[in-house]
LOTIPA-893136 format. One record per residue (C-alpha): y, x, z; residue number from 1; chain; residue in one letter. Coordinates in Angstrom, 2 decimals, padded with zeros to 5 digits, always signed. Layout:
% residues N
ATOM       yy       xx       zz  romi  vexpa  vogu
ATOM        Y        X        Z   NUM      A     A
...
% end
This chain:
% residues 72
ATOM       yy       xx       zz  romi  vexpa  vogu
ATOM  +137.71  +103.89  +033.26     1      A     X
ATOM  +134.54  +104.07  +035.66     2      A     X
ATOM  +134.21  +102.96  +039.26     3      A     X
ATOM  +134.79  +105.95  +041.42     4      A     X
ATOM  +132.41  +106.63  +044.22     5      A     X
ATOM  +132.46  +107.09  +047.92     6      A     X
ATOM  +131.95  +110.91  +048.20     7      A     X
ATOM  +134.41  +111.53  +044.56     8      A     X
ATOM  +137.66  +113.07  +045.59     9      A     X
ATOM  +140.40  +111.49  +043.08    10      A     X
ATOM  +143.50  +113.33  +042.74    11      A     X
ATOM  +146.75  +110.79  +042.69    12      A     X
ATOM  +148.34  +113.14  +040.30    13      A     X
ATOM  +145.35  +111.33  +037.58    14      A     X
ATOM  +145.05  +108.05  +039.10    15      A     X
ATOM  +145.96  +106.00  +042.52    16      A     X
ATOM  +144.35  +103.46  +043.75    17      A     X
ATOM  +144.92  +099.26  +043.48    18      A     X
ATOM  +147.78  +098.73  +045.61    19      A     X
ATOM  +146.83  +097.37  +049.40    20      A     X
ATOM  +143.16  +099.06  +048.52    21      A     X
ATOM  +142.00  +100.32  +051.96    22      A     X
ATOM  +140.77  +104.46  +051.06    23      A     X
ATOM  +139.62  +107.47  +052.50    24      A     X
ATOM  +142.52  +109.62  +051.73    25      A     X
ATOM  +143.44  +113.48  +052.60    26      A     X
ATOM  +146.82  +115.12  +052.91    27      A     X
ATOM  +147.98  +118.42  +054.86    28      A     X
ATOM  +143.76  +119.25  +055.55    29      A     X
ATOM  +143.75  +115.70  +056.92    30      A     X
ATOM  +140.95  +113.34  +055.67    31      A     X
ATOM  +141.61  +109.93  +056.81    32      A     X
ATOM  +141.79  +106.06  +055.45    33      A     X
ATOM  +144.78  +104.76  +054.07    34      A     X
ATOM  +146.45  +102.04  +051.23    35      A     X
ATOM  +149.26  +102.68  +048.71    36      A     X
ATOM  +151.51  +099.93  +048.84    37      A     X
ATOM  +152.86  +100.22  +045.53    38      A     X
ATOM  +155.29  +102.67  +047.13    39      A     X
ATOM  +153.93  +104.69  +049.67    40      A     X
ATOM  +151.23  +105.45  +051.46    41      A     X
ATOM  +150.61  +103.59  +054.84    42      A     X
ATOM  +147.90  +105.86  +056.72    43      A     X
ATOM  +145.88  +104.85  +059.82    44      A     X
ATOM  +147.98  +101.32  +059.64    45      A     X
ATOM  +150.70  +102.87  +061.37    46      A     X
ATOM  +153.80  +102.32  +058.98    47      A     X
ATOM  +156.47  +103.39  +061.61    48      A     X
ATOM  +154.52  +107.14  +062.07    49      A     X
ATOM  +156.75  +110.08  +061.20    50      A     X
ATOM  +153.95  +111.42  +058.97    51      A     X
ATOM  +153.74  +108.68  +056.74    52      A     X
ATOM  +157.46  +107.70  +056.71    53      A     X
ATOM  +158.21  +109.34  +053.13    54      A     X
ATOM  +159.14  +108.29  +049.81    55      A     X
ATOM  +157.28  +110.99  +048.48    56      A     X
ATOM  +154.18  +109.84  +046.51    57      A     X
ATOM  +152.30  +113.81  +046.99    58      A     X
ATOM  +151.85  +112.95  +050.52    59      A     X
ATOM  +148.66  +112.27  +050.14    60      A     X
ATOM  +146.56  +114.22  +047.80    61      A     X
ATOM  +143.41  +112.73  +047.06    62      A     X
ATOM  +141.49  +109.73  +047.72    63      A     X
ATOM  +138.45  +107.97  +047.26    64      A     X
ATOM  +136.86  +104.67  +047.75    65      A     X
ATOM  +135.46  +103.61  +051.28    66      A     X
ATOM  +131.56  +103.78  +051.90    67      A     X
ATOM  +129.74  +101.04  +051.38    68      A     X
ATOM  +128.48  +098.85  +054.92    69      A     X
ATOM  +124.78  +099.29  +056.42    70      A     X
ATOM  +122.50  +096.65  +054.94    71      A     X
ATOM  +121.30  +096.64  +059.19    72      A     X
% end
């Protein structure tokens, strides 16, 4: 399987990411970083947030891979 790329939208229904991987992730027109604990999603490191208290896995969408740093 090849290494996705910052900028390639990966639906979870084909593939999630490692578990505890920090993403970009979107859900509900919302694009912003999160990690799939093996579970769930945690988004914005704020486990106790109504909008990421779910069991359901389709909370979030799609996801792909953080950006790579500046070299600066």
């Amino acid at each position: 399987m090849s290494t996705p790329k910052f900028g390639e939208w990966i639906k979870c229904s084909e593939r999630l990411p490692e578990v505890h991987e920090l993403v970009v992730c979107s859900f509900c027109g919302i694009v912003s970083y999160g990690k799939f604990n093996g579970q769930v999603w945690v988004v914005n490191d704020e486990p106790e947030a109504s909008l990421v208290k779910t069991d359901i896995i389709s909370f979030v969408t799609h996801w792909m891979p953080l950006p790579e740093a500046p070299n600066e």
